[in-house]
Backbone as XML, in Angstrom:
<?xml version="1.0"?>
<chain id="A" units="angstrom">
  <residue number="1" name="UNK">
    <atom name="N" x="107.611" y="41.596" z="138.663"/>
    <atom name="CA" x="106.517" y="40.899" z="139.307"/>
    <atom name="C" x="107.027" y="40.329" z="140.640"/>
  </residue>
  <residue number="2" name="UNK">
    <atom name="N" x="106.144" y="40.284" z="141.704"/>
    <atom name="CA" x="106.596" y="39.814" z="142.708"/>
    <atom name="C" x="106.888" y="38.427" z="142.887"/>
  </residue>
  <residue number="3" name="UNK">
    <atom name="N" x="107.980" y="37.575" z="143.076"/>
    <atom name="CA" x="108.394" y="36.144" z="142.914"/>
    <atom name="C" x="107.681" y="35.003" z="143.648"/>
  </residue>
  <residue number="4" name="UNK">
    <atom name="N" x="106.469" y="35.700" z="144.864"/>
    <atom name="CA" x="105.707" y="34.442" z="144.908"/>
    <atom name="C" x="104.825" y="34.072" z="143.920"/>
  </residue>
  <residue number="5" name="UNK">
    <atom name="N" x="104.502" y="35.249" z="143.394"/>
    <atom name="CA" x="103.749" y="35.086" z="142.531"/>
    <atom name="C" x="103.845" y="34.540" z="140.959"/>
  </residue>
  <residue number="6" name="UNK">
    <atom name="N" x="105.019" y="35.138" z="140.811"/>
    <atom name="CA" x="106.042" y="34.563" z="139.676"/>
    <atom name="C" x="105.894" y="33.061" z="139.821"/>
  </residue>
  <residue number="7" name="UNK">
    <atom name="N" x="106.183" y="31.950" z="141.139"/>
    <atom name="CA" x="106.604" y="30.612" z="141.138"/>
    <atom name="C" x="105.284" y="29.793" z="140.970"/>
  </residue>
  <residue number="8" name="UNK">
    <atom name="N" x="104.368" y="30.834" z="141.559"/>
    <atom name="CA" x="102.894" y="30.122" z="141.957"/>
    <atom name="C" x="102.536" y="30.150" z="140.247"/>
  </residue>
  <residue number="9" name="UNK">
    <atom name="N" x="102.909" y="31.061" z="139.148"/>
    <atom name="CA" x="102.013" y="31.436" z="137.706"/>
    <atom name="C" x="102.966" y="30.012" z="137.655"/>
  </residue>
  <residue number="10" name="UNK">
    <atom name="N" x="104.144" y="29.811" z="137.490"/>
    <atom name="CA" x="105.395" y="28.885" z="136.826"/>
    <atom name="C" x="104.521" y="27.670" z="137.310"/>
  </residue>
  <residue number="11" name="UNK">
    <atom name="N" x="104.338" y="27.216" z="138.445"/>
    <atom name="CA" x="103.616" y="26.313" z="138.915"/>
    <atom name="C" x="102.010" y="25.772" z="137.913"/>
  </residue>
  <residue number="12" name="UNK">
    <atom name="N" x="101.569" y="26.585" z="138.187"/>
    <atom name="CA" x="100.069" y="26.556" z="137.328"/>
    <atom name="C" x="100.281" y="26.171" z="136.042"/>
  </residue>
  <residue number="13" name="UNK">
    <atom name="N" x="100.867" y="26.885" z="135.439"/>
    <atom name="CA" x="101.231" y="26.892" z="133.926"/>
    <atom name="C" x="102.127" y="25.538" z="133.554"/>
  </residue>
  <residue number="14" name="UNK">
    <atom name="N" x="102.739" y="25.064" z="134.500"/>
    <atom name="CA" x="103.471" y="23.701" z="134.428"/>
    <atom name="C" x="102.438" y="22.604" z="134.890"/>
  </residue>
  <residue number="15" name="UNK">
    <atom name="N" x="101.682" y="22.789" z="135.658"/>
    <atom name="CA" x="101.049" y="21.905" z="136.308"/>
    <atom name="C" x="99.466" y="21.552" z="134.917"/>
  </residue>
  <residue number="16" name="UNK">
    <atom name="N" x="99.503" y="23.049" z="134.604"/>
    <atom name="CA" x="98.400" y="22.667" z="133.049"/>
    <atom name="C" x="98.360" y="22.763" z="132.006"/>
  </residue>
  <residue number="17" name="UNK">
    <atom name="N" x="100.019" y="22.586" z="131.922"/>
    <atom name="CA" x="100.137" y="22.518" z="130.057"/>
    <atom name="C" x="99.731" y="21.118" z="129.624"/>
  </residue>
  <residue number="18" name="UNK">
    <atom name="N" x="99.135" y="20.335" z="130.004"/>
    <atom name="CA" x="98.753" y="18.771" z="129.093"/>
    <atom name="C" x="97.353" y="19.056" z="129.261"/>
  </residue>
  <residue number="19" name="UNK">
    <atom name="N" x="96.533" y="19.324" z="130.217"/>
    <atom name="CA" x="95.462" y="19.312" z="130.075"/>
    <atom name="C" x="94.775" y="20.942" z="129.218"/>
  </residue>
  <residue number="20" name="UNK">
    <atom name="N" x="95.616" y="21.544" z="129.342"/>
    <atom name="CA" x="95.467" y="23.362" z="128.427"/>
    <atom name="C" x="95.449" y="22.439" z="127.233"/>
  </residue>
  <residue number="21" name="UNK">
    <atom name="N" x="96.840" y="21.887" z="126.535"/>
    <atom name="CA" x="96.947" y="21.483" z="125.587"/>
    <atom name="C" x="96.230" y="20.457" z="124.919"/>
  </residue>
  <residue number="22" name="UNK">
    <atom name="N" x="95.448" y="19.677" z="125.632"/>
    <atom name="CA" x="93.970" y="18.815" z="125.027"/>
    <atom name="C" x="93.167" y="19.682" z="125.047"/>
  </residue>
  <residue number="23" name="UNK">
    <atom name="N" x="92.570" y="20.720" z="125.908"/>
    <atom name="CA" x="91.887" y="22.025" z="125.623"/>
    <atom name="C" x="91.916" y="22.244" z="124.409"/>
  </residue>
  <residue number="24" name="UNK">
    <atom name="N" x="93.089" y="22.734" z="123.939"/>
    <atom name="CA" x="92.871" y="23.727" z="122.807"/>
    <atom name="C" x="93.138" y="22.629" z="121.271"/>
  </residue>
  <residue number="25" name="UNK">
    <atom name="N" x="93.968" y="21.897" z="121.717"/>
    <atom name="CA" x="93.252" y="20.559" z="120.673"/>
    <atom name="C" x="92.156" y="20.708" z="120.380"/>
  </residue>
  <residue number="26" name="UNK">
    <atom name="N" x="91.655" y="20.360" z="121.307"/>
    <atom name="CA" x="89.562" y="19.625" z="121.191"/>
    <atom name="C" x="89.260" y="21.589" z="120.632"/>
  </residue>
  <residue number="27" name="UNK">
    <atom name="N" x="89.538" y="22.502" z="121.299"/>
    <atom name="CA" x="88.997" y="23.391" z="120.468"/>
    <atom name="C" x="89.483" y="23.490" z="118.606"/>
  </residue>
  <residue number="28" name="UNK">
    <atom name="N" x="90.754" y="23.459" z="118.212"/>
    <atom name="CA" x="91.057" y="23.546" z="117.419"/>
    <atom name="C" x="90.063" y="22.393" z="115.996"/>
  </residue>
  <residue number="29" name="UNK">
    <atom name="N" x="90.142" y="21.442" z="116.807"/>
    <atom name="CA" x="89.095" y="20.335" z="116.260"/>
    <atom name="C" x="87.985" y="20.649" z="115.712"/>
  </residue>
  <residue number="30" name="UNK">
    <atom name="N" x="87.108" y="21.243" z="116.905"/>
    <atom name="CA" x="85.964" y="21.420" z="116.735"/>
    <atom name="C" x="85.531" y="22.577" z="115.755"/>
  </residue>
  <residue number="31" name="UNK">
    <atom name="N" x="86.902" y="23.717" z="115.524"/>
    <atom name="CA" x="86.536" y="24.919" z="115.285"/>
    <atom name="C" x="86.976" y="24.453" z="113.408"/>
  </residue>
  <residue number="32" name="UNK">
    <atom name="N" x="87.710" y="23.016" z="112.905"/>
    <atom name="CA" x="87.986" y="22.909" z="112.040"/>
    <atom name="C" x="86.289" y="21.764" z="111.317"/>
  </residue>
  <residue number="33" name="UNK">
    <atom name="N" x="85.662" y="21.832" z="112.208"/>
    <atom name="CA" x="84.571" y="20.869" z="111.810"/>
    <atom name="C" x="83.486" y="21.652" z="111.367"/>
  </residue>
  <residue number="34" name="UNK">
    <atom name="N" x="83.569" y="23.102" z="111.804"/>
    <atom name="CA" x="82.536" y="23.935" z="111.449"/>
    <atom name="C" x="81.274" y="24.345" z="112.076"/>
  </residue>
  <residue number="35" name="UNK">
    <atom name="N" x="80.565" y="25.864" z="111.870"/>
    <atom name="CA" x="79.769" y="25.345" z="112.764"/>
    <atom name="C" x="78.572" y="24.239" z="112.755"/>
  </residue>
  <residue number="36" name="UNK">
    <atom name="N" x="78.214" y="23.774" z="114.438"/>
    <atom name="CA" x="77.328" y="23.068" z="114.072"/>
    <atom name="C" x="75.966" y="22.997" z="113.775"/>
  </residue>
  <residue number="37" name="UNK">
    <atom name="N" x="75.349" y="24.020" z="113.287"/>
    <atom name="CA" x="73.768" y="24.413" z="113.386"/>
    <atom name="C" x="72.815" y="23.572" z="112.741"/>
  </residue>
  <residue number="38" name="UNK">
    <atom name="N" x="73.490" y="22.431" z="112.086"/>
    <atom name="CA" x="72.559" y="21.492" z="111.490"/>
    <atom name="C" x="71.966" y="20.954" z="112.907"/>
  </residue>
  <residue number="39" name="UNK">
    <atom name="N" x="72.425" y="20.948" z="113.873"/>
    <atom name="CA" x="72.471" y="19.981" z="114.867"/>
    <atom name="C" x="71.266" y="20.758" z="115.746"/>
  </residue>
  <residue number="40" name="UNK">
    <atom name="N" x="70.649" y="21.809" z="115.409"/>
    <atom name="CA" x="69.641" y="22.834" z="116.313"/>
    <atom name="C" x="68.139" y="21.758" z="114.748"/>
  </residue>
  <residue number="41" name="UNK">
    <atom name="N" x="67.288" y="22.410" z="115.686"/>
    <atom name="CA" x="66.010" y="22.189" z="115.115"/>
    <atom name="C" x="65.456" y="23.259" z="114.312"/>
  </residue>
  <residue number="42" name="UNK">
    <atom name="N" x="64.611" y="23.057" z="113.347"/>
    <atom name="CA" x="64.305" y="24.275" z="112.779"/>
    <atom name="C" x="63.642" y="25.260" z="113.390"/>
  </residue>
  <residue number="43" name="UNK">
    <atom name="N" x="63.050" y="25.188" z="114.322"/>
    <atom name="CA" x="62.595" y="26.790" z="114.992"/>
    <atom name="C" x="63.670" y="27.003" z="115.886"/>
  </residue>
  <residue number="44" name="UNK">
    <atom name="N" x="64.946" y="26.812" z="116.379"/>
    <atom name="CA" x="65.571" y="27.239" z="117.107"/>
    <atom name="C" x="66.753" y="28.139" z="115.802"/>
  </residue>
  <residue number="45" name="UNK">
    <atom name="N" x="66.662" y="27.856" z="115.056"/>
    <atom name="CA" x="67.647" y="28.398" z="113.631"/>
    <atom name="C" x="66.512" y="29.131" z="113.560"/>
  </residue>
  <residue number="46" name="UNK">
    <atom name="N" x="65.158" y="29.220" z="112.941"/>
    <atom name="CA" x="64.454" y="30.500" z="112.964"/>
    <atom name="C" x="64.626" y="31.718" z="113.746"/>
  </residue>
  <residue number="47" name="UNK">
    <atom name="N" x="64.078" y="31.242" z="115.055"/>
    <atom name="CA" x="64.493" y="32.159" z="115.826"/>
    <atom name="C" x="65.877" y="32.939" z="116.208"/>
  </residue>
  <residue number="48" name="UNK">
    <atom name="N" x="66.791" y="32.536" z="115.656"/>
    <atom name="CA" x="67.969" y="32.950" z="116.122"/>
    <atom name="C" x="68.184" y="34.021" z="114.718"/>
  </residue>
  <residue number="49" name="UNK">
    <atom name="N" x="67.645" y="33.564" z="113.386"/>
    <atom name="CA" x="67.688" y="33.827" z="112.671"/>
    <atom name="C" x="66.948" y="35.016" z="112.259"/>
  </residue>
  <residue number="50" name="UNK">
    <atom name="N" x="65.457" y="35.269" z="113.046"/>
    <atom name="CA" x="64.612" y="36.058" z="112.734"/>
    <atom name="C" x="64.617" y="37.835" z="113.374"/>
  </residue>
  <residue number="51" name="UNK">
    <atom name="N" x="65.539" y="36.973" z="114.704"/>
    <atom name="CA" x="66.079" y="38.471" z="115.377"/>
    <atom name="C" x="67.574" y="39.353" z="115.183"/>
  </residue>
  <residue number="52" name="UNK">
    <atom name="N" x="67.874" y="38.636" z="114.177"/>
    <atom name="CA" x="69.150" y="39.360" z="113.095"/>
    <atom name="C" x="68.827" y="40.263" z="112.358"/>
  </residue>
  <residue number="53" name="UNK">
    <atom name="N" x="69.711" y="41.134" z="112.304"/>
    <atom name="CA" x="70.204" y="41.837" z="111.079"/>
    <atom name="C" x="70.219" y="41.285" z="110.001"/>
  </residue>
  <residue number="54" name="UNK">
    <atom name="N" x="70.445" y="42.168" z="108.395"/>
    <atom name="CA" x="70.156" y="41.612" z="107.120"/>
    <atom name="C" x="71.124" y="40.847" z="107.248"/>
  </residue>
  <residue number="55" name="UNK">
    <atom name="N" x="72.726" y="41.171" z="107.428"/>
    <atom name="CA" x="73.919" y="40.188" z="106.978"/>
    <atom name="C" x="74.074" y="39.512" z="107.917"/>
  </residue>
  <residue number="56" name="UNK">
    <atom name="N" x="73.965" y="39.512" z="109.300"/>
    <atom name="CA" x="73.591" y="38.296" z="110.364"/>
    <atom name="C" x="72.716" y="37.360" z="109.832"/>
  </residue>
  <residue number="57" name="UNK">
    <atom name="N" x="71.441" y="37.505" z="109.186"/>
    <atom name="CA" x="71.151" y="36.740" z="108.651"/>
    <atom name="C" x="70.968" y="36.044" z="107.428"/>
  </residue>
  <residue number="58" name="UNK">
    <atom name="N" x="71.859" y="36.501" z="106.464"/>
    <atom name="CA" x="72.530" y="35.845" z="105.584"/>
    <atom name="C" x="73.735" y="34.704" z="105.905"/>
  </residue>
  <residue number="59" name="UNK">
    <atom name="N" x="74.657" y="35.096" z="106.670"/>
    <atom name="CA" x="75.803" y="34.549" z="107.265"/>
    <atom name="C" x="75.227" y="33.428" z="108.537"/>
  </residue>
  <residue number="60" name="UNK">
    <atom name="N" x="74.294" y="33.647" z="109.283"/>
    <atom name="CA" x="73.355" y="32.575" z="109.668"/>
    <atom name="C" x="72.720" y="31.482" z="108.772"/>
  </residue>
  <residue number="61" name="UNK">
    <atom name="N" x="71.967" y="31.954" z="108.111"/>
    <atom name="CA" x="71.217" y="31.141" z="107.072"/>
    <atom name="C" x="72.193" y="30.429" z="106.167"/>
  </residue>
  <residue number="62" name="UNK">
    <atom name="N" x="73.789" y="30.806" z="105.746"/>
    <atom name="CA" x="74.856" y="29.725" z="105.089"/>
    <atom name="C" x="75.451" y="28.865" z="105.975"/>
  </residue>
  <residue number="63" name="UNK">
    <atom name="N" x="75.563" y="28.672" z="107.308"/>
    <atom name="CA" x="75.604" y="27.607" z="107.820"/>
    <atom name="C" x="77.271" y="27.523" z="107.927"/>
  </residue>
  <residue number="64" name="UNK">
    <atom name="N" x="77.811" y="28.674" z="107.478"/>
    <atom name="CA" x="79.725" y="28.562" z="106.714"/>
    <atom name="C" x="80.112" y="29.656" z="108.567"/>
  </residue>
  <residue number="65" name="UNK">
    <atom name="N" x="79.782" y="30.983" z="108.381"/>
    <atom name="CA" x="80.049" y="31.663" z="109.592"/>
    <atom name="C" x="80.031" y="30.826" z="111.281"/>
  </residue>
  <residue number="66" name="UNK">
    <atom name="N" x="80.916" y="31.216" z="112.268"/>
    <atom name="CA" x="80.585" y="30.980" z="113.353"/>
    <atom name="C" x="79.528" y="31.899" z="114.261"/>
  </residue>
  <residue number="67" name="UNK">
    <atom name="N" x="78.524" y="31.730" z="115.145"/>
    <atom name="CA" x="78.209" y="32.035" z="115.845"/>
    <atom name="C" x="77.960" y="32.067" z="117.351"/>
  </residue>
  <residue number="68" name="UNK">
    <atom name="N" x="78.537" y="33.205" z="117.489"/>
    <atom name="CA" x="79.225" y="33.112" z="119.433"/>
    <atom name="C" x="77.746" y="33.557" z="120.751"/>
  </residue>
  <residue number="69" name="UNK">
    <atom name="N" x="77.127" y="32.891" z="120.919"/>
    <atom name="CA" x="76.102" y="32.795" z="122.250"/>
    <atom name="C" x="76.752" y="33.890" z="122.837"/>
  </residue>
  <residue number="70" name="UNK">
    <atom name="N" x="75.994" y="35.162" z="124.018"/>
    <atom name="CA" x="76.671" y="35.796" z="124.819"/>
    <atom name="C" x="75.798" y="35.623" z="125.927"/>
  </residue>
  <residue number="71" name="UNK">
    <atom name="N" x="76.290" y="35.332" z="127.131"/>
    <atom name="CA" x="75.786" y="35.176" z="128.409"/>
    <atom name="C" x="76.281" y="36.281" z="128.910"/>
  </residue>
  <residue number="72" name="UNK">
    <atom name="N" x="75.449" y="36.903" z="130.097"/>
    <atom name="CA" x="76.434" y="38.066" z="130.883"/>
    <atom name="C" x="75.321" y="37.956" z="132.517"/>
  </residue>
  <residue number="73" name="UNK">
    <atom name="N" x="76.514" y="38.198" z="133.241"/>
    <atom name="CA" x="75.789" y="39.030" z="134.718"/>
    <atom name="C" x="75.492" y="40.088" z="134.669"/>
  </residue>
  <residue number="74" name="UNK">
    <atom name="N" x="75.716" y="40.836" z="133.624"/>
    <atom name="CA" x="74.512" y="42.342" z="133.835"/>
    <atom name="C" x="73.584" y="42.918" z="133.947"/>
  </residue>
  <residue number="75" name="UNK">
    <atom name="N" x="73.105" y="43.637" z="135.048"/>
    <atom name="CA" x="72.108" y="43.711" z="135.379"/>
    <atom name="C" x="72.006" y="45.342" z="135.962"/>
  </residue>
  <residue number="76" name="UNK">
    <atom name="N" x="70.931" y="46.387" z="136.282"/>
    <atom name="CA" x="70.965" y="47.275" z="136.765"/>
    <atom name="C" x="70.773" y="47.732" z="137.844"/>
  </residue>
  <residue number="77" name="UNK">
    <atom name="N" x="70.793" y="46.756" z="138.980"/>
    <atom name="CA" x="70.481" y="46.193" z="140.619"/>
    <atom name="C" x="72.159" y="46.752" z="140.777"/>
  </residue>
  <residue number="78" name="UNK">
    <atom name="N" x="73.069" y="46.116" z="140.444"/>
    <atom name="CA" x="74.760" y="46.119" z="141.398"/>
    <atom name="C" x="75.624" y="46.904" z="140.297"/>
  </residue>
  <residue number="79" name="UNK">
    <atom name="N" x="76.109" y="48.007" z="140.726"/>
    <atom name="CA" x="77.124" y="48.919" z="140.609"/>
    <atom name="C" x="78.214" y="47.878" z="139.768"/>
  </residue>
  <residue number="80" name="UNK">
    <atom name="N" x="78.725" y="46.903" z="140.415"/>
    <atom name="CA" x="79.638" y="46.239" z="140.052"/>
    <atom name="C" x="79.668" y="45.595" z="138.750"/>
  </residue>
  <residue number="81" name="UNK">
    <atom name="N" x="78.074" y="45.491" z="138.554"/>
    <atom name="CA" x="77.987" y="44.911" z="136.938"/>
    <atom name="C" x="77.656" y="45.657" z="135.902"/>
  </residue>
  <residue number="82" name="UNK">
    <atom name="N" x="78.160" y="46.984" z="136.491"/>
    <atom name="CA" x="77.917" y="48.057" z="134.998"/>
    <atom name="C" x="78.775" y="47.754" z="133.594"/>
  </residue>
  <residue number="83" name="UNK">
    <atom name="N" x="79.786" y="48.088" z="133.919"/>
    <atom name="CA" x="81.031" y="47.410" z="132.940"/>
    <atom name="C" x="80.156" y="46.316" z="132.341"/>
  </residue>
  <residue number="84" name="UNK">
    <atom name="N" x="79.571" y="45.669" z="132.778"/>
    <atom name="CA" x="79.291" y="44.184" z="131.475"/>
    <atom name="C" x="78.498" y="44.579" z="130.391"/>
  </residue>
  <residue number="85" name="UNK">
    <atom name="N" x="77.694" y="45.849" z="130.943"/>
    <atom name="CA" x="76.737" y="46.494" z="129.970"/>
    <atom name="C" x="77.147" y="46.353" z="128.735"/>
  </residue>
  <residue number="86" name="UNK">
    <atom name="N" x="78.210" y="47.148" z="128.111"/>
    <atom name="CA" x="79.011" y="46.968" z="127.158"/>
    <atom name="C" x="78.959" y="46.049" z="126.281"/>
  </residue>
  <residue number="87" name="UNK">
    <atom name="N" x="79.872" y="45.021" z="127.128"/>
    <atom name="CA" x="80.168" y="43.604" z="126.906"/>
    <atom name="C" x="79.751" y="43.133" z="125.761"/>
  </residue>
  <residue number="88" name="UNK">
    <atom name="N" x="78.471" y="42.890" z="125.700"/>
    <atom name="CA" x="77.846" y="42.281" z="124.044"/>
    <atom name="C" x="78.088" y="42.821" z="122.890"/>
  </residue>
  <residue number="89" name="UNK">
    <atom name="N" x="78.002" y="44.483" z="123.078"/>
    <atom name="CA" x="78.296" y="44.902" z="121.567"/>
    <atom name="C" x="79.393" y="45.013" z="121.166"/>
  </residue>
  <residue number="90" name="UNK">
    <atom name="N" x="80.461" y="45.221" z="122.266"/>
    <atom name="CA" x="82.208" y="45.108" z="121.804"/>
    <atom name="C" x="82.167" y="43.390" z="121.378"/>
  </residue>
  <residue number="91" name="UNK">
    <atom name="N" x="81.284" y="42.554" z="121.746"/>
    <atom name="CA" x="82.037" y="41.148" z="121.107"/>
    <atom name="C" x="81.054" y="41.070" z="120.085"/>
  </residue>
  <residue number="92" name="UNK">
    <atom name="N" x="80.161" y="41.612" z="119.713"/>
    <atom name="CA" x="79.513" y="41.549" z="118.471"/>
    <atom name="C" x="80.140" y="42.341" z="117.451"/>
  </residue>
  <residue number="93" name="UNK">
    <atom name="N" x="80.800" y="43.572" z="117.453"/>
    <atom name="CA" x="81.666" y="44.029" z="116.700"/>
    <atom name="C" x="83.122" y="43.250" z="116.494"/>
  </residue>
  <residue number="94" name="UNK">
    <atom name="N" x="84.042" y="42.641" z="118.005"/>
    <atom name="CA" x="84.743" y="41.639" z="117.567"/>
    <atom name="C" x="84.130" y="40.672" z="116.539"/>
  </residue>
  <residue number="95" name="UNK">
    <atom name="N" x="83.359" y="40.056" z="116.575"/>
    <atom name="CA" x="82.927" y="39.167" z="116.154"/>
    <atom name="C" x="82.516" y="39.150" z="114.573"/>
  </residue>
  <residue number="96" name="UNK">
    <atom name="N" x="82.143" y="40.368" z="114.560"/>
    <atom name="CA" x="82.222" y="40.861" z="113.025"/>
    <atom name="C" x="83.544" y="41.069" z="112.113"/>
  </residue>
  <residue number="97" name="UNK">
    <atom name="N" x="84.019" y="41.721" z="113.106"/>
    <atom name="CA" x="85.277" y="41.883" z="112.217"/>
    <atom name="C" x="86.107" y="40.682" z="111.890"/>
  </residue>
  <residue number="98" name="UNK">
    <atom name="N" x="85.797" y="39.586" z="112.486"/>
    <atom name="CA" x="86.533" y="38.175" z="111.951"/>
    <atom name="C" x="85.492" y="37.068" z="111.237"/>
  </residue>
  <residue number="99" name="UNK">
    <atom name="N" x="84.235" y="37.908" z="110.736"/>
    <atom name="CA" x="83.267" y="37.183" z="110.072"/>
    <atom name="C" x="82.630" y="36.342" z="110.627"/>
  </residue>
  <residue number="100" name="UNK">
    <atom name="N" x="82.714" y="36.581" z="111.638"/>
    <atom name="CA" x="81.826" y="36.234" z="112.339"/>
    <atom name="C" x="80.537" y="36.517" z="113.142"/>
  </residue>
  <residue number="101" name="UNK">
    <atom name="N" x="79.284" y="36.002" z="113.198"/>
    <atom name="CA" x="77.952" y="36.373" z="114.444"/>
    <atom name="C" x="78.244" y="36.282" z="115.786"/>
  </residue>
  <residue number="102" name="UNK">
    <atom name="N" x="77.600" y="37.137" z="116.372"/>
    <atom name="CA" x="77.075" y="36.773" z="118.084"/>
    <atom name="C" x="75.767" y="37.795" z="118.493"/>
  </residue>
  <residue number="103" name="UNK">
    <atom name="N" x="75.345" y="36.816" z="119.525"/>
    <atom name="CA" x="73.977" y="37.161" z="119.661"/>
    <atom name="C" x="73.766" y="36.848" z="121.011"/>
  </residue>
  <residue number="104" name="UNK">
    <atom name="N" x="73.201" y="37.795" z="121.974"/>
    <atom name="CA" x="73.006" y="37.717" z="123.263"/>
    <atom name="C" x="72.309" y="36.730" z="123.740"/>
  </residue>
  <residue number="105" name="UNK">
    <atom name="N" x="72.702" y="35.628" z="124.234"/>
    <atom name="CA" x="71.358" y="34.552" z="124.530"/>
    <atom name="C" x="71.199" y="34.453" z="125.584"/>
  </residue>
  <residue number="106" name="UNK">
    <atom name="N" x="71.061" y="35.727" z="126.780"/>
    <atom name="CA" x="70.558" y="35.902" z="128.129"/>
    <atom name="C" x="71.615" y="36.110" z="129.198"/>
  </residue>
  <residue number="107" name="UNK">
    <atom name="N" x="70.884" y="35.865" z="130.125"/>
    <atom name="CA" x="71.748" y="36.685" z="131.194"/>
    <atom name="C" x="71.791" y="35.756" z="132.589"/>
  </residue>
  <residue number="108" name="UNK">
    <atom name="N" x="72.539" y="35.252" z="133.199"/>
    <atom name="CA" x="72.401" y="34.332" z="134.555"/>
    <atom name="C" x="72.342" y="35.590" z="135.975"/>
  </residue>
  <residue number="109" name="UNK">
    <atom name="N" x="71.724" y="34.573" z="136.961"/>
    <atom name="CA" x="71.144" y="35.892" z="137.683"/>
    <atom name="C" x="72.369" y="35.808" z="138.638"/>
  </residue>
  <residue number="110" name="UNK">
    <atom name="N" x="72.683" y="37.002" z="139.193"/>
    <atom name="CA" x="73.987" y="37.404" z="140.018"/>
    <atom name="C" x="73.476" y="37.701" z="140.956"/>
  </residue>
  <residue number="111" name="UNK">
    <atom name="N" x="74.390" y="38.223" z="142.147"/>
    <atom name="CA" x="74.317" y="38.562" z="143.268"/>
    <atom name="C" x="75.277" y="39.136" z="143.641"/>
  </residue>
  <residue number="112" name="UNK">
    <atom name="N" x="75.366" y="40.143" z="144.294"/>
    <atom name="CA" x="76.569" y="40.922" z="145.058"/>
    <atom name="C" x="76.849" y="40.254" z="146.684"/>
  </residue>
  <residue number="113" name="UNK">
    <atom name="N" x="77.651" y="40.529" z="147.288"/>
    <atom name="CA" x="77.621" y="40.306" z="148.902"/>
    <atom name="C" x="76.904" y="41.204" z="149.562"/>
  </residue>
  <residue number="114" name="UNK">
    <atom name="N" x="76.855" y="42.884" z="149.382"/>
    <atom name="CA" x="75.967" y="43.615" z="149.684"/>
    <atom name="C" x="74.312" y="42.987" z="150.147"/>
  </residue>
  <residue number="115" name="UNK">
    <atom name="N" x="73.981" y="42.579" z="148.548"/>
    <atom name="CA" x="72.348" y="42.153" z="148.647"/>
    <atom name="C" x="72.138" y="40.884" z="149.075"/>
  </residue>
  <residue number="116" name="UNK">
    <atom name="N" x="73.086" y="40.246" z="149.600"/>
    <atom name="CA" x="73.108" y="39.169" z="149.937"/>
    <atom name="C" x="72.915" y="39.197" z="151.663"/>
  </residue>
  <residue number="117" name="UNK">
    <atom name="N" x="73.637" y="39.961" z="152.295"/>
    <atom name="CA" x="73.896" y="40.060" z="153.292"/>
    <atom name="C" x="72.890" y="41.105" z="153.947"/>
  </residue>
  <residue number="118" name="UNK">
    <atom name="N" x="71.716" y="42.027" z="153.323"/>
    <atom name="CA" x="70.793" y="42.335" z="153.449"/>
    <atom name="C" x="71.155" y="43.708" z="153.528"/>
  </residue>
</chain>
């Protein structure tokens, strides 16, 4: 690797191991508390619930599984955001395979510099 780059990673990585490390605390925490879906209202658990699959929504409806939200910039306007296409069903299959749900919950709107710049 090239050594500015080497000092600049050494740098970063020194400069955010206390705050990485309350990071992944507070994640570890949270991920030992379970999920939280009591904390949604009942039509927002419906709905999340109603556009599942049979064992998505079994594993929804026990309240025991995690479920992972997927946001993406993909869109069929910019070349650049083809690759994300993908994206959801490789982490919905991750996501299965560790017993876990995920479910696409929309998309934020992007922009290229191209369409930007007219």
């Amino acid at each position: 690797m090239n050594p500015v780059i080497e000092r600049v990673t050494a740098r970063i990585q020194e400069r955010s191991q206390k705050s990485r490390g309350d990071y992944l605390a507070r994640i570890a925490e949270a991920a030992s508390d379970g999920p939280a879906r009591g904390h949604l209202s009942c039509s927002n658990i419906a709905h999340g619930i109603a556009a599942s699959g049979p064992t998505d929504k079994t594993a929804l409806a026990g309240n025991v599984a995690p479920n992972i939200g997927i946001v993406s910039a993909y869109n069929d306007m910019l070349s650049a955001h083809q690759p994300f296409e993908r994206f959801p069903a490789l982490i919905k299959e991750a996501a299965a395979s560790r017993g876990a749900t995920a479910q696409f919950a929309g998309g934020v709107p992007a922009m290229c510099d191209g369409v930007t710049q007219g």
